[in-house]
Every structure is written in structure tokens, then in C-alpha cells.
C-alpha positions as a printed Julia matrix, in Angstrom:
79×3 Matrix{Float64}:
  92.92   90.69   86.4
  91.98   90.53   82.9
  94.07   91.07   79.54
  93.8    94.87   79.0
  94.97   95.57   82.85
  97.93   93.3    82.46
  98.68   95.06   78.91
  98.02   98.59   80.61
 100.59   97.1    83.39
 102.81   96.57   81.33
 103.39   99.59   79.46
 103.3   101.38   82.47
 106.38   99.77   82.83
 107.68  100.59   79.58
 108.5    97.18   79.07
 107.54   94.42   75.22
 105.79   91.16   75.89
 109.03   89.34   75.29
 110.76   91.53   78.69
 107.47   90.82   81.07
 107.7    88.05   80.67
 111.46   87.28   81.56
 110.2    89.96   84.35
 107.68   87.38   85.29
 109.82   84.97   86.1
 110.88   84.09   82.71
 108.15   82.49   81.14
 107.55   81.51   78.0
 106.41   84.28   75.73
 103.99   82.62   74.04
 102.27   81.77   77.18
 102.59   85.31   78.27
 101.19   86.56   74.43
  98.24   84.25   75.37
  97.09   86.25   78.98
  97.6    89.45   77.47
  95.36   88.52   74.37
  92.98   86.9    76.11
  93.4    83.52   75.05
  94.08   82.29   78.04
  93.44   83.44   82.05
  95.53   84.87   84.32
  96.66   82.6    87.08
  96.29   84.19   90.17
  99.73   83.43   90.87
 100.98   85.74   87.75
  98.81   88.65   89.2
 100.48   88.55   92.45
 103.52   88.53   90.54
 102.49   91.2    88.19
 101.08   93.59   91.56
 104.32   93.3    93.05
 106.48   94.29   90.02
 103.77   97.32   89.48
 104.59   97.67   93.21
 108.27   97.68   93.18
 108.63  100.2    90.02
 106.62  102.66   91.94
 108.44  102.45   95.55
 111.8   102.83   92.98
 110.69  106.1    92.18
 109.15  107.5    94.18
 112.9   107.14   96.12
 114.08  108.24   93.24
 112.25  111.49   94.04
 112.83  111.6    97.75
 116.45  111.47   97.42
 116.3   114.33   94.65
 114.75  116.5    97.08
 117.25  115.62  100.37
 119.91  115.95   97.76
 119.03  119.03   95.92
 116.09  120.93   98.21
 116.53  123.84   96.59
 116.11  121.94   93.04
 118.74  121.23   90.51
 120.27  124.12   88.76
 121.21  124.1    85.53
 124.7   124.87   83.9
């Protein structure tokens, strides 16, 4: 993974530096500023890390959608 995908991650996410990185397991932000810059590599153990909270954010909506639709299959109606 380099710098730009983790930074294209991350906004995905809608999430600063200063949250990923609590999100990451709450590392320091400065080391965090330093992968996303490129000053540093990505471990290979922050990728898996930052896969699996890309990961989890989509499964949570896409239930999110699937129990709109059981709930509401004829849509939501407004008042």
C-alpha cells in the first residue's frame, strides 16, 4: 500500500489523520502523518489493519441498506 491509497482510505472513511489513527489502534499521529506523507512505509501489519477497517465500514452499510429495504420495501415515504 503506498501513501496516496492509505490517504484515499481514509477519506473514504470520512475520518482526519488524528481519528485513523486512534482507528488504527491508537497510534501515534505523528507516526501515522509519516505513512500517509510518505516519509515512512507502511508496515504490512497497518495495511491489514487499514483493509479490515475499509472492510468493516462497507459490510456496515451495506446492512444499513438491507435492513432499509426489509424494513421499508416499498421505500420510505415522506411526511
Amino acid at each position: 500500500m503506498y501513501a496516496d491509497e492509505l490517504k484515499s482510505i481514509r477519506l473514504s472513511l470520512n475520518l482526519d489523520m488524528r481519528s485513523m489513527a486512534i482507528c488504527l489502534g491508537n497510534m501515534p499521529y505523528r507516526t501515522y502523518q509519516d505513512y500517509e506523507y510518505g516519509s515512512r512505509s507502511i508496515p504490512a501489519k497497518v495495511v491489514t489493519q487499514v483493509e479490515a477497517l475499509k472492510l468493516r465500514n462497507q459490510n456496515f452499510f451495506k446492512q444499513i441498506g438491507q435492513r432499509i429495504a426489509e424494513e421499508y420495501p416499498n421505500g420510505i415515504i415522506s411526511a
